[in-house]
C-alpha positions in Angstrom: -5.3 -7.5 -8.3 -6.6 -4.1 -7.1 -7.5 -2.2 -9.8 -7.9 1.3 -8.1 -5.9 3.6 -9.9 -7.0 5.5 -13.5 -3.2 6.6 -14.2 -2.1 8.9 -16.5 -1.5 5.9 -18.7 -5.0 6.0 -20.1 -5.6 10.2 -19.7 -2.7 11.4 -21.3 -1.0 11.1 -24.6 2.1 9.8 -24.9 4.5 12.9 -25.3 5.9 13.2 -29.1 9.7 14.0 -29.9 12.0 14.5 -32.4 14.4 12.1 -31.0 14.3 8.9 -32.5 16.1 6.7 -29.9 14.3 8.4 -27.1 10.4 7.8 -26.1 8.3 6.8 -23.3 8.0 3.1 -22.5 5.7 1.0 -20.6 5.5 -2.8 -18.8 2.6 -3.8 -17.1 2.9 -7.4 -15.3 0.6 -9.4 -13.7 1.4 -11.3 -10.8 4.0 -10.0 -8.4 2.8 -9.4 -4.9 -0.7 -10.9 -6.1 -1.2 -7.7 -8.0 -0.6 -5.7 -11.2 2.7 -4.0 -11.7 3.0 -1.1 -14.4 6.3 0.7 -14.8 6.5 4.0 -17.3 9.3 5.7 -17.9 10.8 7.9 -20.3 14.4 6.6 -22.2 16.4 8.2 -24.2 18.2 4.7 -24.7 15.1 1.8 -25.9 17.8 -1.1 -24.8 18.4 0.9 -21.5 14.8 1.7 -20.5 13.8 -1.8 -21.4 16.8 -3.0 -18.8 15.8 -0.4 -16.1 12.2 -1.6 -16.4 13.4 -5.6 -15.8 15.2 -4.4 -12.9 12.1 -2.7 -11.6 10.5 -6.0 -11.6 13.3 -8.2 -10.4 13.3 -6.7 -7.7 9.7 -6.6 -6.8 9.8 -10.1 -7.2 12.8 -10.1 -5.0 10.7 -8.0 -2.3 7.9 -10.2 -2.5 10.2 -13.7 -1.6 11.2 -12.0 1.5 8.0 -10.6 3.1 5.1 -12.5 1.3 3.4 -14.7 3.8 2.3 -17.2 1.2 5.3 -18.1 1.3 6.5 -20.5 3.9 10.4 -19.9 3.0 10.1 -15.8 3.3 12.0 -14.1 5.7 8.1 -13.2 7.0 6.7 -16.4 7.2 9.8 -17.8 9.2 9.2 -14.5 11.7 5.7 -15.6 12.2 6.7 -19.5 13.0 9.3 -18.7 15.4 9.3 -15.0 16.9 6.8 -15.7 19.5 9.7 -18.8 21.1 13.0 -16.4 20.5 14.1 -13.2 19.3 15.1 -13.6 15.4 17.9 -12.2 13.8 16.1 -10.2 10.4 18.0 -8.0 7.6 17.7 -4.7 7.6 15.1 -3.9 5.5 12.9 -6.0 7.4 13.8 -4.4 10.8 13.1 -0.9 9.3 10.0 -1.4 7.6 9.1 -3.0 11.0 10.2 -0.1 13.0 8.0 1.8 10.1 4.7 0.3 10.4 5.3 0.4 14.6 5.5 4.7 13.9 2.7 4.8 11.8 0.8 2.6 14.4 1.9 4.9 16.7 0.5 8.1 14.4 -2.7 6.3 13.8 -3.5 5.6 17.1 -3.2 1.8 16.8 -5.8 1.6 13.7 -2.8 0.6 11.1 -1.4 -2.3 13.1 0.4 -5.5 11.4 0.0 -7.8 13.8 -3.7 -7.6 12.4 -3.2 -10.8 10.7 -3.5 -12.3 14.5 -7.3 -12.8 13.2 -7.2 -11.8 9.5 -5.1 -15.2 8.8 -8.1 -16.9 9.1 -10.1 -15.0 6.5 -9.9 -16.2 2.8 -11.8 -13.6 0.8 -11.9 -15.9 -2.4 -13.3 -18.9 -0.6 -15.5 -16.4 1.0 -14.2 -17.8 4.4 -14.7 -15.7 7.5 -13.4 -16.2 11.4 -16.5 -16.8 13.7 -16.7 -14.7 16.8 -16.0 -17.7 19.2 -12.6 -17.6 17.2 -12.4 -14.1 16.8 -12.3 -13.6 20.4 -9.8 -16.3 20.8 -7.0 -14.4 18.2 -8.2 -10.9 19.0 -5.5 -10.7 22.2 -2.6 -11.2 19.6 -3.1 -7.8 17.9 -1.7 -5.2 19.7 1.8 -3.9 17.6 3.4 -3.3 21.2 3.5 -6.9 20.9 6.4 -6.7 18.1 9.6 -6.2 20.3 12.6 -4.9 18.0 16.0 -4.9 18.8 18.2 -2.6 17.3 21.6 -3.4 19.0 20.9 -7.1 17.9 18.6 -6.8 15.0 15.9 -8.8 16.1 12.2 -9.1 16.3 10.4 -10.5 18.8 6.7 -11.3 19.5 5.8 -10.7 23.2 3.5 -13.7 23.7 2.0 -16.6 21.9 -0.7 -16.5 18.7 0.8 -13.1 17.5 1.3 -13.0 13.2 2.4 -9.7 11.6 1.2 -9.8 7.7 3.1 -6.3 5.9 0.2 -6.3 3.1 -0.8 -2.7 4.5 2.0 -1.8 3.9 4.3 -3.5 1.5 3.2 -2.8 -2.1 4.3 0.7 -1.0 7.8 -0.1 -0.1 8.0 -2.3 -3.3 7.0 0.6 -5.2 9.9 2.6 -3.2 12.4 -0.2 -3.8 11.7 0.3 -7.9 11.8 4.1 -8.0 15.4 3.6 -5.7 16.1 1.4 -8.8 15.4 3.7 -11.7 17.2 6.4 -9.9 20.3 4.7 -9.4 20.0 4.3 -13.0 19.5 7.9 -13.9 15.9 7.6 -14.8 14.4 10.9 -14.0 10.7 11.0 -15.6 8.8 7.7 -14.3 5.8 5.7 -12.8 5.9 2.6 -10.7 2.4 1.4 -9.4 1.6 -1.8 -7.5 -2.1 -2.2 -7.3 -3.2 0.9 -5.4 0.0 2.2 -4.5 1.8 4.7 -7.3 5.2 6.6 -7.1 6.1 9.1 -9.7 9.9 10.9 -10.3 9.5 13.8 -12.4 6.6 15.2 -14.7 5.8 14.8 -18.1 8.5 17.6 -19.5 6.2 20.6 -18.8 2.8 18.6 -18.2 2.0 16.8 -14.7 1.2 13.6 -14.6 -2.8 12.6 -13.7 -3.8 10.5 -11.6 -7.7 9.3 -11.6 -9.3 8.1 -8.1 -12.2 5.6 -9.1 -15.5 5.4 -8.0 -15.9 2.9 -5.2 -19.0 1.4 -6.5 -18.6 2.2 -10.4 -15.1 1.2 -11.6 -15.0 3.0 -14.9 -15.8 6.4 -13.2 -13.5 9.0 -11.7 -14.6 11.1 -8.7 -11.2 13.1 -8.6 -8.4 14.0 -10.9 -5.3 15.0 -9.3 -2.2 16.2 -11.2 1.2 15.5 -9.4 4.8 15.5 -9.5 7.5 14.1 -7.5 5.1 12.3 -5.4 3.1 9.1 -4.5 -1.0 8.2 -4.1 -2.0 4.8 -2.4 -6.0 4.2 -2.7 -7.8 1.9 -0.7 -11.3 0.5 -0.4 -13.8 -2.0 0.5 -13.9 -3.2 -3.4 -10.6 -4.9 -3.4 -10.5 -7.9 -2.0 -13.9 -8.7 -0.4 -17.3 -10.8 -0.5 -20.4 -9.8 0.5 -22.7 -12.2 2.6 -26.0 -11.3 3.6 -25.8 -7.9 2.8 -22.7 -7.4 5.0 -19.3 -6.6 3.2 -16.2 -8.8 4.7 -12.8 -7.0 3.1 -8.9 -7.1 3.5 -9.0 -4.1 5.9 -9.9 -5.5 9.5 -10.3 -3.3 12.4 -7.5 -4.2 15.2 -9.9 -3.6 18.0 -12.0 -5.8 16.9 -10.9 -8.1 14.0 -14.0 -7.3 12.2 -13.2 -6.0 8.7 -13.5 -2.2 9.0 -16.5 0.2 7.4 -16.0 3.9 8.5 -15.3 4.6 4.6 -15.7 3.0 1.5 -12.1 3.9 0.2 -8.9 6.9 1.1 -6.7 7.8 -1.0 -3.4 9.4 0.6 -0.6 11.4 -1.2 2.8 12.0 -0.1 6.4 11.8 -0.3 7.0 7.7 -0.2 4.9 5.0 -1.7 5.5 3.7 1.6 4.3 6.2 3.4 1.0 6.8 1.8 0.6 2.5 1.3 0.9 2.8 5.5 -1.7 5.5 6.2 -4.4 5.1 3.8 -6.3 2.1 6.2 -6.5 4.7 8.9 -10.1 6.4 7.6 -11.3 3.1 7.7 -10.7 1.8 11.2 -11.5 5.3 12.8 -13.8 7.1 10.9 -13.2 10.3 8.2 -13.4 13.0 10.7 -10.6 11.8 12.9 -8.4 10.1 9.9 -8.6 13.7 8.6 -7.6 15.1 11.8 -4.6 13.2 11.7 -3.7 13.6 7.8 -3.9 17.1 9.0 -1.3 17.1 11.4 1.1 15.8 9.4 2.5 18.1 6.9 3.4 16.1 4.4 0.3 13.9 3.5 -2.5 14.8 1.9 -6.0 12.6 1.6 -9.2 12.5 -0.3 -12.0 10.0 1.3 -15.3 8.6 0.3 -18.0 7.9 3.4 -20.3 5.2 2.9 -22.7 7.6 2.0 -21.0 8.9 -0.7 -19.5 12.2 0.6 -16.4 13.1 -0.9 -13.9 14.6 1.9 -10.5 16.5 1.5 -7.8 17.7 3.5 -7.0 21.3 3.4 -4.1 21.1 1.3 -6.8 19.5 -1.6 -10.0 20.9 -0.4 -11.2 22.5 -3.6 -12.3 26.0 -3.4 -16.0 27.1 -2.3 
């Protein structure tokens, strides 16, 4: 569970109304993708909302069976065991959110990368089991995304030489978190949240009011260094706090560098806001592998992203479309 986000659940009041069928609901579930789900939305129907809301989480469970590599039946897992022998015919929504994560590697300069998991198989952050550098340096040649070969005419992925594993855990949660919002739509929903761990999308406001999103502290959990109000937007937030043990006096965490499968340190955590859940799951590792001042750089360039970063010395850092006023 990553427990990252202070949502508006806990800083604003649910909104009173004369209406007595209509109100805002809430589910929170734990478990799905390894994480905690929380779906708010407003119904005017209490039946309806509460079917929109199952629906939400079918098919997050539905996402997770297909691209969870814990599970040696996914459509993931079976990429990983044969892709490097044969191309392999995938669905669609794999191939995209392939051909995704090979862009973003692309706008990131190689620091998002899935084929990460080359080397971060071998670390098990609960068993506090790390990769040696002997075996390290063994994987290491397997991460390089210009290994994954797609196929468009045919479908297909392919991996372009032995020892290569792609893990979508960068970038994942955030599609799920798409997937659900695509749900509530289709079911005229039109004031909602869906969060995943650190990954949030939100359709609508809170009928006059936006909604708030708190970034935590990366060290204190119960404090908030930002509060940002949005609309019609998501926020993914990572940091070194998630998933990580500490071993003398050096931090091992889920976010490994792809140069050097070491697990990255440049910040502490990023949190990115933009269109897609997706979008903003798939960019917010970038700070981390190549340092604030160029992450920001390149959340800069791109006009629909914004970011807010912590430096492992505590320095709070913006972009200019949140850099508060001096």
């Amino acid at each position: 569970m990553k427990p990252l986000l202070m949502l508006s659940l806990a800083l604003l009041p649910l909104l009173q109304t004369g209406t007595a069928r209509a109100e805002w609901m809430e589910r929170v579930e734990d478990g799905i993708m390894g994480t905690r789900i929380v779906v708010e939305l407003w119904a005017t129907d209490r039946a309806q909302g509460s079917a929109a809301i199952e629906a939400v989480l079918a098919e997050m469970r539905r996402v997770d069976q297909a691209m969870s590599t814990y599970k040696p039946t996914s459509e993931l897992s079976i990429v990983n065991a044969r892709a490097a022998q044969e191309p392999i015919k995938i669905s669609q929504e794999l191939f995209d959110l392939l051909s995704t994560s090979l862009e973003y590697s692309r706008i990131t300069d190689g620091a998002f990368d899935v084929t990460y998991a080359s080397v971060g198989y071998m670390y098990d952050f609960r068993k506090h089991v790390r990769p040696d550098e002997k075996q390290i340096a063994a994987a290491l040649p397997g991460i390089n995304y210009r290994h994954v070969e797609l196929d468009r005419k045919n479908g297909t992925v392919h991996f372009a030489r032995p020892g290569v594993r792609i893990d979508l855990g960068g970038i994942g949660k955030g599609h799920a978190v798409d997937r659900g919002i695509a749900v509530l739509q289709a079911r005229g929903i039109d004031h909602a949240l869906v969060t995943a761990g650190g990954d949030s999308r939100i359709i609508g406001d809170r009928f006059g009011k936006p909604w708030v999103v708190g970034i935590r502290h990366p060290d204190r959990k119960d404090e908030v260094i930002a509060r940002i109000p949005l609309e019609d937007a998501a926020l993914s937030t990572s940091g070194d706090y998630e998933r990580y043990f500490d071993e003398n006096g050096v931090r091992y965490h889920h976010i490994i560098n792809p140069k050097t499968g070491h697990s990255a340190s440049k910040v502490r955590s990023a949190t990115i806001i933009g269109p897609t859940a997706t979008r903003t799951d798939g960019l917010s590792k970038t700070a981390f592998v190549l340092g604030p001042e160029k992450a920001i750089e390149i959340y800069n360039r791109l006009e629909d992203v914004d970011a807010v970063l912590v430096t492992p010395e505590g320095k709070v850092l913006y972009t200019e479309g949140l850099a508060p006023p001096e």
